[in-house]
C-alpha distance (Angstrom), angle and dihedral (degrees) to the residues before:
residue distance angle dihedral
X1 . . .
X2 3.81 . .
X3 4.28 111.6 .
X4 3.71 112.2 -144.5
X5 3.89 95.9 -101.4
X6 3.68 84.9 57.6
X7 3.48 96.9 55.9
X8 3.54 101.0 31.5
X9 3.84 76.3 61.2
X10 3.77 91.9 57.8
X11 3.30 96.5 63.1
X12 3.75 116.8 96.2
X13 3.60 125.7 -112.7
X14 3.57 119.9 127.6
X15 4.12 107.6 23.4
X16 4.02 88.2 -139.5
X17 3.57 100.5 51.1
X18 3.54 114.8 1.0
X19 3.76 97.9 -117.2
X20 3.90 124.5 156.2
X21 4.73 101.5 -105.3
X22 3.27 128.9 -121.1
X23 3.89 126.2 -143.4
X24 3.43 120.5 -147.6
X25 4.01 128.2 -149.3
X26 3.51 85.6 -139.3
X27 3.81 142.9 49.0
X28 3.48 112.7 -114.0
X29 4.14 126.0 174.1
X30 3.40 119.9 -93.4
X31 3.77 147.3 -174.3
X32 3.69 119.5 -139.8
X33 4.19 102.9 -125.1
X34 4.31 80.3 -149.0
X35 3.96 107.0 52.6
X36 4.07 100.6 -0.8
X37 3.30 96.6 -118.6
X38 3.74 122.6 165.0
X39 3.73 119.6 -143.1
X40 4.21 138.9 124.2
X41 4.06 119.1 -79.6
X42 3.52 139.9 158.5
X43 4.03 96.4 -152.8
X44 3.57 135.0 79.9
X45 3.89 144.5 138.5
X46 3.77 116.7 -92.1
X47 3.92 88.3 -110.1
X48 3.49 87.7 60.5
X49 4.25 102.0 -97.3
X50 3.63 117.3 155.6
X51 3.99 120.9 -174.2
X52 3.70 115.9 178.8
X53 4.33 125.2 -139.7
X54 3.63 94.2 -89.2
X55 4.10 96.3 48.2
X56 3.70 84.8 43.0
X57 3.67 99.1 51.8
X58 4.22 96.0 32.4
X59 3.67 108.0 147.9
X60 3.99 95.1 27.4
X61 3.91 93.5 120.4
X62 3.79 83.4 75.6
X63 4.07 80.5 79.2
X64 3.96 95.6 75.3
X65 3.82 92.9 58.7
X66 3.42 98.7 39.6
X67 3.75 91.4 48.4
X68 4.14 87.1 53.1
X69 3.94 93.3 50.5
X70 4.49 84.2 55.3
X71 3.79 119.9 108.6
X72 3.57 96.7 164.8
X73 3.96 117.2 108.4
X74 3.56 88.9 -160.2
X75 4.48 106.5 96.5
X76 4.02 89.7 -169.2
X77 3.76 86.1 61.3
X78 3.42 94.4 40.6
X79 3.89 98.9 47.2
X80 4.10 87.6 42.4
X81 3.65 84.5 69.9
X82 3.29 98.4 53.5
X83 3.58 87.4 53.2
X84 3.71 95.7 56.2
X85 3.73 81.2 56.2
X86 4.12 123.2 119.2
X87 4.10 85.8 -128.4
X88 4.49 95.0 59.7
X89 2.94 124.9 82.5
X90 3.73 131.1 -176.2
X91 3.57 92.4 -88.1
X92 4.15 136.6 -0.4
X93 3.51 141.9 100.0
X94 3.98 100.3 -61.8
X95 3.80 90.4 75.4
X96 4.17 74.1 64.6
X97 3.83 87.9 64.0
X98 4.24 96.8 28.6
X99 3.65 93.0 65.7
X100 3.45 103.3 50.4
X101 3.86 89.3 37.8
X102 3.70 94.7 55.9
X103 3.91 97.2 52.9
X104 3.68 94.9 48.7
X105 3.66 88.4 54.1
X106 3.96 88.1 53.5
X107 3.28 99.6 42.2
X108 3.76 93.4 51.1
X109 3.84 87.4 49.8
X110 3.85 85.8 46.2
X111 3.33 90.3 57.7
X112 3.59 105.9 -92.4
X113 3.89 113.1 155.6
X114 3.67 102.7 -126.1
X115 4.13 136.9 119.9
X116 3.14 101.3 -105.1
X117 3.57 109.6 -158.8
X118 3.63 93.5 42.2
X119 3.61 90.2 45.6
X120 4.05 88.6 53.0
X121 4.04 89.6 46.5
X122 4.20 86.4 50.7
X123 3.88 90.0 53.0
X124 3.91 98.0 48.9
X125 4.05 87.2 51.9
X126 3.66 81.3 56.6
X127 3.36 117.9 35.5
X128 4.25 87.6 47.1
X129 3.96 84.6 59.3
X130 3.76 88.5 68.2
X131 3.89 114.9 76.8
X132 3.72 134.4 -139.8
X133 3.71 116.5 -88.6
X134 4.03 100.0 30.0
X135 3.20 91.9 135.8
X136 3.30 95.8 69.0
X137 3.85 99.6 30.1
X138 3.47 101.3 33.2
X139 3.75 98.6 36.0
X140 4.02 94.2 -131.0
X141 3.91 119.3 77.7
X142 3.13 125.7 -117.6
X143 3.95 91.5 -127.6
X144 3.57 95.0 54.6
X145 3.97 89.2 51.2
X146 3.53 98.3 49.4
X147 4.14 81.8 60.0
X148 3.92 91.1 51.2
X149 4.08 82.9 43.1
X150 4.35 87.2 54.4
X151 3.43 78.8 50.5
X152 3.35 111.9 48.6
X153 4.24 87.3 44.7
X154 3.70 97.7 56.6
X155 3.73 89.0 50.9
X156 3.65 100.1 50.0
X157 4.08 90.7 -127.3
X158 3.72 127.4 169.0
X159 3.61 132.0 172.6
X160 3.68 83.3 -93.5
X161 4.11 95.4 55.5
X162 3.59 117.0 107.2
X163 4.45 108.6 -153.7
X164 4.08 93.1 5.6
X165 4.18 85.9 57.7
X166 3.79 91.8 53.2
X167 3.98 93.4 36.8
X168 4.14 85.4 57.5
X169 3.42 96.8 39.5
X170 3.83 90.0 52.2
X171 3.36 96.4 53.0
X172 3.79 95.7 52.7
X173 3.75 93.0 50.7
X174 3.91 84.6 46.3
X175 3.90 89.3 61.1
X176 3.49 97.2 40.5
X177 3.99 88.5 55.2
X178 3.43 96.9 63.0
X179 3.63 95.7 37.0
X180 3.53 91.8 54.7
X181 3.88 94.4 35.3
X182 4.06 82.0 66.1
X183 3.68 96.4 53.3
X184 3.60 140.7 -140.6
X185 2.97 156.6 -12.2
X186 3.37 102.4 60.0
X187 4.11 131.4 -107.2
X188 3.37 114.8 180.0
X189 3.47 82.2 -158.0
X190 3.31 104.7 63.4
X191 4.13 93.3 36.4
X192 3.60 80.3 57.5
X193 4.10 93.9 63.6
X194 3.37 101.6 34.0
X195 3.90 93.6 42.5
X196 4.43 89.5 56.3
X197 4.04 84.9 34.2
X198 3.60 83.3 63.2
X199 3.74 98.5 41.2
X200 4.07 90.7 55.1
X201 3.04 97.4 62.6
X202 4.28 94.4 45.0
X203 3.31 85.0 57.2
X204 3.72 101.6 60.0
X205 3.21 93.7 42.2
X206 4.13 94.2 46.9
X207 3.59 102.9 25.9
X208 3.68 108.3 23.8
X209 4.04 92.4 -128.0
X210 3.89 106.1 129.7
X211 3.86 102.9 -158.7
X212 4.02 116.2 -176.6
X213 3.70 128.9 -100.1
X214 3.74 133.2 -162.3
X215 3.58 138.6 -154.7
X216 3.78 110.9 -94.7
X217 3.83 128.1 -136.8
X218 3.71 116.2 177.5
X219 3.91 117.5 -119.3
X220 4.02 102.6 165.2
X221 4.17 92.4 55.5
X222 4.11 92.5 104.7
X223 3.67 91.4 50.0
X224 4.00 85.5 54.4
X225 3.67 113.0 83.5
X226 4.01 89.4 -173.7
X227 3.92 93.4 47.8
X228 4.03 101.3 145.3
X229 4.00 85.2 -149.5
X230 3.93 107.8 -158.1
X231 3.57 96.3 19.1
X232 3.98 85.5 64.0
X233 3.77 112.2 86.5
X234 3.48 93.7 -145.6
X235 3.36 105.7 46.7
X236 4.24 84.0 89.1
X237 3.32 96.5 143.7
C-alpha cells in the first residue's frame, strides 16, 4: 500500500520531477531544463524546473490525425481520448488546443459544413498561441477560449466580421462564465468539460448542429492535488 509521500508524489506537477509549481506575480527569465531555451515565465516547480509550451505540449500534433480517424458526435468522448493520451497531462496548454479540437471533430460529424483537416490545422495555430496559466494571469482560461476559438473558425470571423465576431466572442465569454462561476483553483480538466458543455448547447441554439453529450464522471481527480472535490460537478461519484 501506497504512504502519503508516495502518492502525493504521484500526482503531477512538474513533468520532470513531479514537484508541486509555483506561480509567480512576476515574470522572471527562465531556461527550459528540456530544450534550453531562454524566454520570460511566471511558472516553475518548487525545485526550480521550468518547461516551456512547446516541451510541455511535445507530441500534440498527434491531435489532427486522431481527430480525422473520429466518428463519434459526442466532443466529451472525443476530448477523453485525448486525455488518455501519452502527450496530456493533468494540466497545460494542450487542453488549449483539445477543446477546440474535439468540437470541430463533432460538429463535422454532426453535420457541420467545415474542412476538417484544415479546420484542425487552424485551431492548433491558435490554441498553441495561448500560454499555460492564463487563467490565472490573463483572467480567461485557456479552455474556455479554445471554445470561443471553435467558434470563431466555423464561422469564418475576423476582427473585421460583423454577426460571426459577436457569435465567437459570445461563446468564449459563455465558457468562461461557467468556468469561473465554479471557482478556483484551476483544473484544466474540468474547464475543459464545462467549457465544450457550454459550447453544445450554443451551437444548437446558433447553428442548428446538435452534437452528443455524455454524462461525465471524473477519472483524473487523484492525480490533481488542487481537486476542489464537492464543489466539482463531476466529481459525482
Amino acid at each position: 500500500m501506497l504512504n502519503s509521500k508516495k502518492e502525493e508524489k504521484y500526482n503531477e506537477e512538474c513533468i520532470v520531477c513531479e514537484a508541486p509549481l509555483v506561480y509567480l506575480e512576476k515574470d522572471e527569465l527562465m531556461e527550459c531544463v528540456l530544450c534550453h531555451k531562454k524566454e520570460f515565465s511566471k511558472t516553475r516547480c518548487q525545485n526550480g524546473h521550468y518547461v516551456c509550451n512547446d516541451c510541455h505540449t511535445k507530441g500534440m500534433d498527434v491531435i489532427i490525425s486522431m481527430c480525422l480517424k473520429e466518428s463519434s458526435q459526442n466532443p466529451i468522448e472525443i476530448i477523453r481520448t485525448m486525455m488518455n493520451a501519452s502527450f496530456c497531462h493533468m494540466h497545460g496548454p494542450e487542453h488549449h488546443v483539445m477543446v477546440g479540437a474535439a468540437l470541430l471533430t463533432a460538429y463535422k460529424n454532426a453535420g457541420g459544413n467545415i474542412e476538417l483537416k484544415d479546420a484542425l490545422i487552424e485551431m492548433m495555430h491558435r490554441g498553441k498561441a495561448v500560454p499555460g496559466g492564463a487563467c490565472g494571469f490573463w483572467g480567461a482560461c485557456g479552455a474556455g477560449i479554445s471554445a470561443g476559438m471553435f467558434v470563431s473558425i466555423i464561422s469564418g470571423s475576423t476582427p473585421l466580421s460583423t454577426e460571426s465576431w459577436g457569435l465567437a466572442n459570445k461563446m468564449t465569454s459563455k465558457a468562461l462564465d461557467a468556468i469561473g462561476s465554479i471557482g478556483g483553483p484551476r483544473c484544466c480538466k474540468r474547464d475543459s468539460y464545462l467549457s465544450i458543455l457550454a459550447a453544445i448547447e450554443y451551437v444548437k441554439e446558433h447553428f442548428g448542429i446538435e452534437m452528443d453529450a455524455s454524462d461525465i464522471q471524473c477519472s483524473h481527480y487523484k492525480q490533481n492535488n488542487q481537486c476542489i472535490g464537492n464543489r466539482c460537478p463531476f466529481r459525482n461519484m
